[in-house]
PyMOL Python script that loads the backbone (N, CA, C, O; Angstrom):
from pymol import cmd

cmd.read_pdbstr("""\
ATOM      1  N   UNK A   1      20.297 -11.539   6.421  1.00  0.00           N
ATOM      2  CA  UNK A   1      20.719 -10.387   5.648  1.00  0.00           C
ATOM      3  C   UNK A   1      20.166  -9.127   6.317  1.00  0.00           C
ATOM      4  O   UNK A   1      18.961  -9.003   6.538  1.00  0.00           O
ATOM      5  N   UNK A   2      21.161  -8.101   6.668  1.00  0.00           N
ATOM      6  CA  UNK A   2      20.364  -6.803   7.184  1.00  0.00           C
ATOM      7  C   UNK A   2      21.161  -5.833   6.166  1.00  0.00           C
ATOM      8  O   UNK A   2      22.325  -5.756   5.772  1.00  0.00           O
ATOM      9  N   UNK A   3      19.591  -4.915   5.865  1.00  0.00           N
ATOM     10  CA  UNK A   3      19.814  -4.045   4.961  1.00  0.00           C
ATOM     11  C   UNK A   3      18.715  -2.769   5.890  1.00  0.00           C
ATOM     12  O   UNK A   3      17.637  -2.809   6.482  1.00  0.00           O
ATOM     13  N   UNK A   4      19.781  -1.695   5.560  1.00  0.00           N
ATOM     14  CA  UNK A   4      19.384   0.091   5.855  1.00  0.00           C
ATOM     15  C   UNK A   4      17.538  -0.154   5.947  1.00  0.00           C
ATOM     16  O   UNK A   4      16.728  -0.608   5.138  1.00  0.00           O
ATOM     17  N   UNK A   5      17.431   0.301   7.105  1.00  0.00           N
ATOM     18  CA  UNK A   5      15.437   0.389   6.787  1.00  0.00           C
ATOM     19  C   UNK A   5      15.411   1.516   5.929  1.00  0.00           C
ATOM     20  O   UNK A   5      14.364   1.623   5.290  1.00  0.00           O
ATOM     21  N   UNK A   6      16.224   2.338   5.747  1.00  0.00           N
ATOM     22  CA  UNK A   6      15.840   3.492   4.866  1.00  0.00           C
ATOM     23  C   UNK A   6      15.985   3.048   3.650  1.00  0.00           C
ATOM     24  O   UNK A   6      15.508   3.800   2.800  1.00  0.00           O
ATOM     25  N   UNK A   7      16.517   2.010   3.229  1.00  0.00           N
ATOM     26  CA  UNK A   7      17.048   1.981   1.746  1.00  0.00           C
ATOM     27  C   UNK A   7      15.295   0.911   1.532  1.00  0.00           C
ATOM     28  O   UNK A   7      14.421   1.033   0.674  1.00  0.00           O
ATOM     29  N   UNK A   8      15.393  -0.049   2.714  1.00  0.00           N
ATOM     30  CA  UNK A   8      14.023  -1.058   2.602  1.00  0.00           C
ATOM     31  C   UNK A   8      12.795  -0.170   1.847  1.00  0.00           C
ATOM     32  O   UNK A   8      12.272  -0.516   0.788  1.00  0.00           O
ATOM     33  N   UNK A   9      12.504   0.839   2.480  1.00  0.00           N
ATOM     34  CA  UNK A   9      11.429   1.444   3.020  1.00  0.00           C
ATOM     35  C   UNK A   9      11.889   2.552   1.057  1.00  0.00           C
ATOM     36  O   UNK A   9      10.999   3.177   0.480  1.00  0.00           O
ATOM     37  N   UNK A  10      12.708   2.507   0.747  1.00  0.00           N
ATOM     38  CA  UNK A  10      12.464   3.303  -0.625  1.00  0.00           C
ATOM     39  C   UNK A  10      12.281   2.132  -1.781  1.00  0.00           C
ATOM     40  O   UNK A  10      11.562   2.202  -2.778  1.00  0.00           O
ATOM     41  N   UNK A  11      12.941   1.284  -1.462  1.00  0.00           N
ATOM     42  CA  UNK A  11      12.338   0.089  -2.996  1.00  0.00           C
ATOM     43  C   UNK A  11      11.480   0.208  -2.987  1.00  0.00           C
ATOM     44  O   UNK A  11      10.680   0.467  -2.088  1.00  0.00           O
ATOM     45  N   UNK A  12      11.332  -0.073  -4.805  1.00  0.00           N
ATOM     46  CA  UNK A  12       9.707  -0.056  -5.454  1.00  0.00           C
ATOM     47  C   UNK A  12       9.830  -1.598  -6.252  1.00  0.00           C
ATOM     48  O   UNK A  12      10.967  -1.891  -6.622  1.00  0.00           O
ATOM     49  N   UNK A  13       9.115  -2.243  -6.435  1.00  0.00           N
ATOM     50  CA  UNK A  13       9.243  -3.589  -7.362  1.00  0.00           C
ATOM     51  C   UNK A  13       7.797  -2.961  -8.410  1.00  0.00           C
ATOM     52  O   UNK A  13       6.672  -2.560  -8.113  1.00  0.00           O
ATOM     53  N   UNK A  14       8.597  -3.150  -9.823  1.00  0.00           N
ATOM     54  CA  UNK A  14       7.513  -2.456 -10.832  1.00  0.00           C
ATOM     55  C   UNK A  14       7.227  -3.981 -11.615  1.00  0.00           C
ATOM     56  O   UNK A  14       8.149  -4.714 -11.973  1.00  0.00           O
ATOM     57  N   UNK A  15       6.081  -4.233 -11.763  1.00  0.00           N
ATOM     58  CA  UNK A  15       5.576  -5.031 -12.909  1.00  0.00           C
ATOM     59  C   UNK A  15       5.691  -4.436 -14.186  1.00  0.00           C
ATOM     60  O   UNK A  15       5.170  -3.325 -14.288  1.00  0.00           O
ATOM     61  N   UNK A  16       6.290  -4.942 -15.265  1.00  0.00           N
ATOM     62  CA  UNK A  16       6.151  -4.317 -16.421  1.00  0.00           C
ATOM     63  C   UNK A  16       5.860  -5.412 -17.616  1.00  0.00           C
ATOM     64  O   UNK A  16       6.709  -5.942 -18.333  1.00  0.00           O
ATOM     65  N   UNK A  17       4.651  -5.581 -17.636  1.00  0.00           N
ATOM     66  CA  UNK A  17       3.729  -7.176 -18.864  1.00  0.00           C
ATOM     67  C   UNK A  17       4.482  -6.805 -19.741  1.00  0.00           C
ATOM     68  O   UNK A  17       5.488  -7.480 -19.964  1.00  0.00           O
ATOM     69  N   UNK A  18       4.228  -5.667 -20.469  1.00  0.00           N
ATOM     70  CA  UNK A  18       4.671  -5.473 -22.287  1.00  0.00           C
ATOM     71  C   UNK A  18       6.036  -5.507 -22.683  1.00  0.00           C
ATOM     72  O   UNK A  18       6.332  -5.245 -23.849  1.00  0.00           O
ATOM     73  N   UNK A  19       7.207  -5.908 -21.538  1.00  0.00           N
ATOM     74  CA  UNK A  19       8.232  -6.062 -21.561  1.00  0.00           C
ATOM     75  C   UNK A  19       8.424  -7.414 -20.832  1.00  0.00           C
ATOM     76  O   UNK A  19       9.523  -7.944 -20.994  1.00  0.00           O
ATOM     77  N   UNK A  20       7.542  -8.035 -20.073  1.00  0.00           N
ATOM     78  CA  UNK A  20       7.959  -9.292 -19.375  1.00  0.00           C
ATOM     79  C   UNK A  20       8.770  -9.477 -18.624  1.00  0.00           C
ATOM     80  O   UNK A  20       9.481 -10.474 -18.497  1.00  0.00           O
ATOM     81  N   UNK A  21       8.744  -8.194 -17.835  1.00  0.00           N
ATOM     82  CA  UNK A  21      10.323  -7.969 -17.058  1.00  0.00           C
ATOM     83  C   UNK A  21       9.579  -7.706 -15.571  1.00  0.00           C
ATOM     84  O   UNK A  21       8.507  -7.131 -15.762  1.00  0.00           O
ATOM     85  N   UNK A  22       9.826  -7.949 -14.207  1.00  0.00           N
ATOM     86  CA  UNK A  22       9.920  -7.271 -12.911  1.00  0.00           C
ATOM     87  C   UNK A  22      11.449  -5.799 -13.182  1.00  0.00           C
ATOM     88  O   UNK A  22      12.480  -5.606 -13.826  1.00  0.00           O
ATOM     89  N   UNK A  23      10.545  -5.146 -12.144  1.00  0.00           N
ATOM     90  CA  UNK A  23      12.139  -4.004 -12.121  1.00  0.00           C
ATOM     91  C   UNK A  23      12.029  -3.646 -10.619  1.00  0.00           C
ATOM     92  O   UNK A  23      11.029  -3.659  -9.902  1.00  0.00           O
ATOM     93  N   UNK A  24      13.283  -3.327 -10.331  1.00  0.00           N
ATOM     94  CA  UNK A  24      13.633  -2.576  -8.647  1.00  0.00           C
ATOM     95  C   UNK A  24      14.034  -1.439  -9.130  1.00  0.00           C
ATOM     96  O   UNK A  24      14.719  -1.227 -10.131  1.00  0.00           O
ATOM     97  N   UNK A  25      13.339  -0.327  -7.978  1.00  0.00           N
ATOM     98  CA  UNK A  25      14.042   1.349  -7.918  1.00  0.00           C
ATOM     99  C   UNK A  25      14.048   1.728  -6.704  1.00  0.00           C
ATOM    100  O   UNK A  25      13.532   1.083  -5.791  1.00  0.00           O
ATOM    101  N   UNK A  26      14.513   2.591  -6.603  1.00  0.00           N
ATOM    102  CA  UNK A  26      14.712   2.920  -5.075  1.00  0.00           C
ATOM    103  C   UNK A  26      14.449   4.558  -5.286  1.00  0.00           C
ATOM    104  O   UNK A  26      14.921   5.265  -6.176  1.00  0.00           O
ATOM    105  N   UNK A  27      13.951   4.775  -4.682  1.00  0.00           N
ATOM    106  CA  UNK A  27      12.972   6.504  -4.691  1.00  0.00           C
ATOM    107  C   UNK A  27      13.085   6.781  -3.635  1.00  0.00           C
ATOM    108  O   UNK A  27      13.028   5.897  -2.780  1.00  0.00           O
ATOM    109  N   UNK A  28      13.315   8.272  -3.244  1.00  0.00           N
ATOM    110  CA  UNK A  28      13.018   9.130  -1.881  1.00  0.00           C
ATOM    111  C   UNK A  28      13.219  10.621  -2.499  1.00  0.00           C
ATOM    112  O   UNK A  28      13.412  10.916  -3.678  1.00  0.00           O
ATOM    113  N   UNK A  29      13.145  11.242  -1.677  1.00  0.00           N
ATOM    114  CA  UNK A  29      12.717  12.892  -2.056  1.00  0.00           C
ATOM    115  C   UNK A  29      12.400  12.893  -3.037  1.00  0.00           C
ATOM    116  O   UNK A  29      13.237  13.260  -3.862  1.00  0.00           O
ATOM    117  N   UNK A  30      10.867  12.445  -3.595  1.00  0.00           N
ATOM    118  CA  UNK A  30      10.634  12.720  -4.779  1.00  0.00           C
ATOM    119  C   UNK A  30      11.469  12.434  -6.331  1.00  0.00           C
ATOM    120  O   UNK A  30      11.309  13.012  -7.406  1.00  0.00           O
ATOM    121  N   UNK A  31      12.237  11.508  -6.021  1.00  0.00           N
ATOM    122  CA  UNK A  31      13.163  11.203  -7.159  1.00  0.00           C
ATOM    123  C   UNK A  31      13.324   9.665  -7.090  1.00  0.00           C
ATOM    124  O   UNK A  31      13.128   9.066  -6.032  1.00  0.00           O
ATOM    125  N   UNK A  32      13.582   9.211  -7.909  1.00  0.00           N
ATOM    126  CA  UNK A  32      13.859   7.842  -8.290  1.00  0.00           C
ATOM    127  C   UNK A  32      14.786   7.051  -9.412  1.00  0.00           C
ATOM    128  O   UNK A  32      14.693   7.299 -10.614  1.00  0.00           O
ATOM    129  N   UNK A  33      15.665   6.096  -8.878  1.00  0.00           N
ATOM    130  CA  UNK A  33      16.320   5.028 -10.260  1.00  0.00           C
ATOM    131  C   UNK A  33      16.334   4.449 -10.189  1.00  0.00           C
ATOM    132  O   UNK A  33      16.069   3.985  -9.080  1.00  0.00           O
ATOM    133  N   UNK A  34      16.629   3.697 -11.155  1.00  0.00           N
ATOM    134  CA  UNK A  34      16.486   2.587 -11.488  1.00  0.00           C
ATOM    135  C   UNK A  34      17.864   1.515 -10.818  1.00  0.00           C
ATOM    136  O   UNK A  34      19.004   1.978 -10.762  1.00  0.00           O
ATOM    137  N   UNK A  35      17.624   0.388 -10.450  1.00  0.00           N
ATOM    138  CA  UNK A  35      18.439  -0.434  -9.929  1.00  0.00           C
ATOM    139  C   UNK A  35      18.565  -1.770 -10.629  1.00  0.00           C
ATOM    140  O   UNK A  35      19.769  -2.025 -10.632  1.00  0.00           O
ATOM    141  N   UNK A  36      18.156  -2.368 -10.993  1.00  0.00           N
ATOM    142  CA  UNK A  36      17.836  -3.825 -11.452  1.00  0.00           C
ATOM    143  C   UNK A  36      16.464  -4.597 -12.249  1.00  0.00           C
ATOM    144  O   UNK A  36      15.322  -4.260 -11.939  1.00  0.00           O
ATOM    145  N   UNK A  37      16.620  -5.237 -12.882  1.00  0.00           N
ATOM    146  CA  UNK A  37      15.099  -5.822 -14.039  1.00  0.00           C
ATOM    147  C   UNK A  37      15.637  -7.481 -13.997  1.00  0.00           C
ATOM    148  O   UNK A  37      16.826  -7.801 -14.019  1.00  0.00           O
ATOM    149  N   UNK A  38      14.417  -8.499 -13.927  1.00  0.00           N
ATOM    150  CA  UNK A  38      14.797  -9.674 -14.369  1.00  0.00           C
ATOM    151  C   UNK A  38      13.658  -9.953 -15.073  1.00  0.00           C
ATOM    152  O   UNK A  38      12.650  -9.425 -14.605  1.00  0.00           O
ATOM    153  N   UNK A  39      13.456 -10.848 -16.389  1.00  0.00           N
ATOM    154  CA  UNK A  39      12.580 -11.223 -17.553  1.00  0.00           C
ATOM    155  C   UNK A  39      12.043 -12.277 -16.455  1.00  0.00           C
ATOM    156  O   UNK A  39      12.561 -12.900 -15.529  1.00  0.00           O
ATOM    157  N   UNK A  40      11.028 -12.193 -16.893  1.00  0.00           N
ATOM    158  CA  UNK A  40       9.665 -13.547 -16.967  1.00  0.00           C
ATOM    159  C   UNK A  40      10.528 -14.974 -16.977  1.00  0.00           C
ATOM    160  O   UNK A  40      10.349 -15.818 -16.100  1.00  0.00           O
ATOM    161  N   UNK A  41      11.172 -15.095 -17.709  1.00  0.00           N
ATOM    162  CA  UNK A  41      12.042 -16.113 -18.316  1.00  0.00           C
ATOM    163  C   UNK A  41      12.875 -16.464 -17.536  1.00  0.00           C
ATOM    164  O   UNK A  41      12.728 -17.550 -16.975  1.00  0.00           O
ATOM    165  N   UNK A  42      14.142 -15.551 -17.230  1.00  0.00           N
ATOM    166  CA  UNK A  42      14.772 -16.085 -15.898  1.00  0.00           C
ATOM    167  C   UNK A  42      13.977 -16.876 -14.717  1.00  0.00           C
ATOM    168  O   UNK A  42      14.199 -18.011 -14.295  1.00  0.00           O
ATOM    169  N   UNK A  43      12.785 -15.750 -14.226  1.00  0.00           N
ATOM    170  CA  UNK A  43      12.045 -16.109 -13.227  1.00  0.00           C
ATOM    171  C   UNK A  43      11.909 -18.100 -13.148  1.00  0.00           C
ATOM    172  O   UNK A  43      12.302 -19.018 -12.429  1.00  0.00           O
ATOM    173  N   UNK A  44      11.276 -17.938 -14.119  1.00  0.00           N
ATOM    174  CA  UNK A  44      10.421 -19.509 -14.377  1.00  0.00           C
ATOM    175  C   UNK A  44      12.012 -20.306 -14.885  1.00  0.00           C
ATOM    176  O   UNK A  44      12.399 -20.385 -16.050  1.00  0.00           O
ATOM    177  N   UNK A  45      12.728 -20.820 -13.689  1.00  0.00           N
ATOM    178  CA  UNK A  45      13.663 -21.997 -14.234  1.00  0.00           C
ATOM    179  C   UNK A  45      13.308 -23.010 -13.666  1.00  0.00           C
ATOM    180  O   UNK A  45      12.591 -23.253 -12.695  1.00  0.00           O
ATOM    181  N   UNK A  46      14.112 -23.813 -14.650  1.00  0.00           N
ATOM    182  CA  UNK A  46      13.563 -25.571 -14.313  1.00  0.00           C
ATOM    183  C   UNK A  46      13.845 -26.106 -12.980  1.00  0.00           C
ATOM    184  O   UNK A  46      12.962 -26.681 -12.343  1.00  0.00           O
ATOM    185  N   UNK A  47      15.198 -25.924 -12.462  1.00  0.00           N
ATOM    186  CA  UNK A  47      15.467 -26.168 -11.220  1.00  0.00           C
ATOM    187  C   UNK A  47      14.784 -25.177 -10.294  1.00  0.00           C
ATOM    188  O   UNK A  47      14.191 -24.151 -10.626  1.00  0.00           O
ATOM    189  N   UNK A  48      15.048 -25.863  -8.577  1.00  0.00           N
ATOM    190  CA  UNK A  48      14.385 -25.210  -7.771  1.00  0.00           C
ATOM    191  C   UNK A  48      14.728 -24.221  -7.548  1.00  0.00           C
ATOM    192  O   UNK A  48      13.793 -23.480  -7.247  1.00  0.00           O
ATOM    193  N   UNK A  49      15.803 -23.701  -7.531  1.00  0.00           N
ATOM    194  CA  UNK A  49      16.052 -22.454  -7.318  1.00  0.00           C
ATOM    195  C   UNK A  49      15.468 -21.335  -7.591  1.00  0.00           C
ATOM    196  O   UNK A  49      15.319 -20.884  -8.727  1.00  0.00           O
ATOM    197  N   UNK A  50      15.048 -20.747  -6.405  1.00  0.00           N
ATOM    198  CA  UNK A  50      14.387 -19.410  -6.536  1.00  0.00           C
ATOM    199  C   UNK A  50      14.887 -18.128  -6.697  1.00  0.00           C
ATOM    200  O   UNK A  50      15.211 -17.265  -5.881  1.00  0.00           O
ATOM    201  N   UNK A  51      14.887 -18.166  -7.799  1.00  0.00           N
ATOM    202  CA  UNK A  51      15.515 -17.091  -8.784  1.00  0.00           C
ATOM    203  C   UNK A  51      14.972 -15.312  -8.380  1.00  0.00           C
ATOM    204  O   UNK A  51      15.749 -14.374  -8.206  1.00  0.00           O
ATOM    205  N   UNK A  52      13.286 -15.240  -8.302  1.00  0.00           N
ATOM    206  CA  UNK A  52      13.309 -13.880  -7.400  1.00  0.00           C
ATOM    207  C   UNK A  52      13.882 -13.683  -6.552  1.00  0.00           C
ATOM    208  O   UNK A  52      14.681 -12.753  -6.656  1.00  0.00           O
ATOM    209  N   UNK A  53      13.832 -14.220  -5.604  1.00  0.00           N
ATOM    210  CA  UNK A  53      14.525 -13.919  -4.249  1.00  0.00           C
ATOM    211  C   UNK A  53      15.752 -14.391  -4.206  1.00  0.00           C
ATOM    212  O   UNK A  53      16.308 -14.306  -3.110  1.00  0.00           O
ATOM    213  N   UNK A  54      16.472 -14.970  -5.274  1.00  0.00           N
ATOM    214  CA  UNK A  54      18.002 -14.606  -5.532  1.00  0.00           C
ATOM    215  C   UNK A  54      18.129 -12.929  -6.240  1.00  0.00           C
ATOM    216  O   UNK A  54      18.880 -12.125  -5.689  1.00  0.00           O
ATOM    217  N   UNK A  55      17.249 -12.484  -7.607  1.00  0.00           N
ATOM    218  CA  UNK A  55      17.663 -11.501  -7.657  1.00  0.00           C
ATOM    219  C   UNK A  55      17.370 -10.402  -6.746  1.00  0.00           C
ATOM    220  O   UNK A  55      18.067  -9.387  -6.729  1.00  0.00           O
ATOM    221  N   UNK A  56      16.512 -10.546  -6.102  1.00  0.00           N
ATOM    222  CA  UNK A  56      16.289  -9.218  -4.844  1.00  0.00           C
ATOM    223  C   UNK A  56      17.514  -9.165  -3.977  1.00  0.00           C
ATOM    224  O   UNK A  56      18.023  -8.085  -3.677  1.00  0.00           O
ATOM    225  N   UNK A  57      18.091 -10.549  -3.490  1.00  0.00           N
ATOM    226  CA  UNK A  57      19.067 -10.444  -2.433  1.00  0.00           C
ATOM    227  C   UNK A  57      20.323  -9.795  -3.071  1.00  0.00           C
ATOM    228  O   UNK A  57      21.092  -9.032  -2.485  1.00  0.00           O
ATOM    229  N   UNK A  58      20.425 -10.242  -4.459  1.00  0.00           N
ATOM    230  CA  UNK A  58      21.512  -9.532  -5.077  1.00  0.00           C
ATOM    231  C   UNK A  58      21.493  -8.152  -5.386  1.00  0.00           C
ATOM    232  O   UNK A  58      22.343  -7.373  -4.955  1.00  0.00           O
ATOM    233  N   UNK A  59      20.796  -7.908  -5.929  1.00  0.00           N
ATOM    234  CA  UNK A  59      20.371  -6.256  -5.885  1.00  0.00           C
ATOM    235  C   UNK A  59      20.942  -5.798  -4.908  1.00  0.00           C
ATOM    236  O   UNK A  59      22.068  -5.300  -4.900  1.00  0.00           O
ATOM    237  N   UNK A  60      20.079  -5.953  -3.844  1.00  0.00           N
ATOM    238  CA  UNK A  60      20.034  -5.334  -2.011  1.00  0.00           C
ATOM    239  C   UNK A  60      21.602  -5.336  -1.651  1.00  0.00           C
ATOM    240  O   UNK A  60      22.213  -4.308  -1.360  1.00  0.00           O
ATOM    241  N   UNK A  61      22.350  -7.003  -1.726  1.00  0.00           N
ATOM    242  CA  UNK A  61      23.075  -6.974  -1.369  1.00  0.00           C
ATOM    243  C   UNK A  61      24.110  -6.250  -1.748  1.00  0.00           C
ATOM    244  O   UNK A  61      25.081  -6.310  -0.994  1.00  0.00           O
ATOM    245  N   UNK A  62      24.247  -5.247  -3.156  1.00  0.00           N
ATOM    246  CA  UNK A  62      25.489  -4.863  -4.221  1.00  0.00           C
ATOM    247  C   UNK A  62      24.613  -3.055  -3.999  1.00  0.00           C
ATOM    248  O   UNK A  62      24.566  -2.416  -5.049  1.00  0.00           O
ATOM    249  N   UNK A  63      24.200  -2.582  -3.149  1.00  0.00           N
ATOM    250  CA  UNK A  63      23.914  -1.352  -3.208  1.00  0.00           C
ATOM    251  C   UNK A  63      24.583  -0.354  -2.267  1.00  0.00           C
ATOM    252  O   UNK A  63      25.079  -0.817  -1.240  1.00  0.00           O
ATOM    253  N   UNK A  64      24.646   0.757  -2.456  1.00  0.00           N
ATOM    254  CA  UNK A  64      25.609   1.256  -1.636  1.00  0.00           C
ATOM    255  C   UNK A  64      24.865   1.801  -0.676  1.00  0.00           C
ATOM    256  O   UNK A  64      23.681   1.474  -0.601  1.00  0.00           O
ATOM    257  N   UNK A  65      25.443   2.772   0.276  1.00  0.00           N
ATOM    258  CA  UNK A  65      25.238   2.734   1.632  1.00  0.00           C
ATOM    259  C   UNK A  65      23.823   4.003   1.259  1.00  0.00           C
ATOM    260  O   UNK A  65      23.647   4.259   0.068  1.00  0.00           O
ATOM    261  N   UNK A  66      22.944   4.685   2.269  1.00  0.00           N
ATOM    262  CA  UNK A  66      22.059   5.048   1.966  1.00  0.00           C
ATOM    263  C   UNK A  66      22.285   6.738   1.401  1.00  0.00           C
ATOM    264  O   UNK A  66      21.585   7.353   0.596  1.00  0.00           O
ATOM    265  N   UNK A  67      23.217   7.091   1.960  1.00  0.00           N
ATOM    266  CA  UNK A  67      24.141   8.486   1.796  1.00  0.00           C
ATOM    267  C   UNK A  67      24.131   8.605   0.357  1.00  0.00           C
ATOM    268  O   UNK A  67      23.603   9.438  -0.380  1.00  0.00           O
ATOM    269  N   UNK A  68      24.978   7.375   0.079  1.00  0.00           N
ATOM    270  CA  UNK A  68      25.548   7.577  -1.538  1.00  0.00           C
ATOM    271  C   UNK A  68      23.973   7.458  -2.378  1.00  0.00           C
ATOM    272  O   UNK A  68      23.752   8.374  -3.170  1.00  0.00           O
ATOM    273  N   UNK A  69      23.005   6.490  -2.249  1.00  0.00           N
ATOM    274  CA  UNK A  69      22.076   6.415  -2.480  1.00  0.00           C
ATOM    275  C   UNK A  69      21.156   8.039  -3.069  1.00  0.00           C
ATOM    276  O   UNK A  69      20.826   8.528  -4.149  1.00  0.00           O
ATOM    277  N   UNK A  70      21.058   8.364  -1.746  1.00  0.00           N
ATOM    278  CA  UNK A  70      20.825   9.916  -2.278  1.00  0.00           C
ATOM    279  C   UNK A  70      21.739  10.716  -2.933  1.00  0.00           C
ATOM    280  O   UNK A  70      21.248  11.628  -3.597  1.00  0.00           O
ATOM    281  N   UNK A  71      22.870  10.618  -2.921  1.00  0.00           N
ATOM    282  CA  UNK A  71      23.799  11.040  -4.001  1.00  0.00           C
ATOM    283  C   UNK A  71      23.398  11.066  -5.196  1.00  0.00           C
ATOM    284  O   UNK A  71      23.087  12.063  -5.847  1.00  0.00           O
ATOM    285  N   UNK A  72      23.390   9.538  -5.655  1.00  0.00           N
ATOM    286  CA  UNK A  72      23.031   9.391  -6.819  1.00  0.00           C
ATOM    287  C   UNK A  72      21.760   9.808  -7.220  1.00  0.00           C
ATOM    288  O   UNK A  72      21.477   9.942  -8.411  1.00  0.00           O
ATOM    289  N   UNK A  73      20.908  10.040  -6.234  1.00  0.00           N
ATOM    290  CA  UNK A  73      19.488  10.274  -6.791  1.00  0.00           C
ATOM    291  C   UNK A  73      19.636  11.734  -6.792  1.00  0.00           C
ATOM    292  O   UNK A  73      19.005  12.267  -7.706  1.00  0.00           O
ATOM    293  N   UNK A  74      20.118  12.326  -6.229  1.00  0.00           N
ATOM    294  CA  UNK A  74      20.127  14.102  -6.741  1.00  0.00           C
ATOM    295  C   UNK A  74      20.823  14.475  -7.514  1.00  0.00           C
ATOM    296  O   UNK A  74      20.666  15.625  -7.924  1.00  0.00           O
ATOM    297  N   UNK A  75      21.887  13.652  -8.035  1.00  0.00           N
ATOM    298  CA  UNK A  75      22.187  13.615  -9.481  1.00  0.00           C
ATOM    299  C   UNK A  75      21.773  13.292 -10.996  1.00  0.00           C
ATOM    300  O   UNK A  75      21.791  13.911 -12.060  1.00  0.00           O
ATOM    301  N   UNK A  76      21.381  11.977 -10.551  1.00  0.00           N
ATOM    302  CA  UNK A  76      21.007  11.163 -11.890  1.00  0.00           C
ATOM    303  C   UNK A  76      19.335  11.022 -11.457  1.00  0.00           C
ATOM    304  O   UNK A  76      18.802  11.082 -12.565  1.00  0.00           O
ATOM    305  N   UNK A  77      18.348  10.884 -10.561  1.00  0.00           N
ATOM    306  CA  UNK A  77      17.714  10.700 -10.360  1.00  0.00           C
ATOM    307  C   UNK A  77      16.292  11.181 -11.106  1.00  0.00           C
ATOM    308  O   UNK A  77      16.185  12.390 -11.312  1.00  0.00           O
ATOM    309  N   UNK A  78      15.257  10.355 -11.499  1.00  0.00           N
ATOM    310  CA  UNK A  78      14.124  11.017 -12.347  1.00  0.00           C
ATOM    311  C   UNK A  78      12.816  11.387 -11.489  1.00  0.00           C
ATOM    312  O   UNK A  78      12.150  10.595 -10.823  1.00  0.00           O
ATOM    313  N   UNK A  79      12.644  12.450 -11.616  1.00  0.00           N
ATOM    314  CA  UNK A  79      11.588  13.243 -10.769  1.00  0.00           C
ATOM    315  C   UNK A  79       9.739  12.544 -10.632  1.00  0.00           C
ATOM    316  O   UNK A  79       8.968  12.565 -11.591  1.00  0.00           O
ATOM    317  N   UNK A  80       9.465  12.129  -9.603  1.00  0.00           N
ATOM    318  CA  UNK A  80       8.543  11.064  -9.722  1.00  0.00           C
ATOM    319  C   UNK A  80       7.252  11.650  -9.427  1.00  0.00           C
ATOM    320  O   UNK A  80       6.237  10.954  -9.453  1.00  0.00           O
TER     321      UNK A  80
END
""", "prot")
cmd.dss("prot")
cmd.show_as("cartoon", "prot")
cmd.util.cbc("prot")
cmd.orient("prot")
């Protein structure tokens, strides 16, 4: 899988306990959004399948190019 070093190099992976959730954002110039969350719950399935690193690849893989990226973040983006 090859993905933008610029887009690499802006993900954030947030722990969040009091919700039981992981989250992805992607931040640069001082701004940041939100991209994706998976529960505790998903994480831990019975089969082998490795469910983080299915949702990271999916994320990564369904994002747009790094241009639009900043698009969206100087639009919608929350000041960090």
């Amino acid at each position: 899988m090859n993905i933008d070093h610029r887009i690499a190099a802006g993900l954030l992976l947030k722990e969040v306990p009091e919700k039981h959730m992981k989250e992805i954002y992607f931040q640069a110039n001082g701004k940041s959004i939100f991209l994706s969350s998976i529960t505790e719950e998903k994480l831990v399935s019975e089969d082998k399948f490795d469910m983080f690193q299915h949702w990271i690849e999916e994320t990564v893989i369904n994002l747009p190019s790094y241009e639009i990226l900043l698009e969206v973040l100087e639009t919608e983006g929350d000041v960090v």
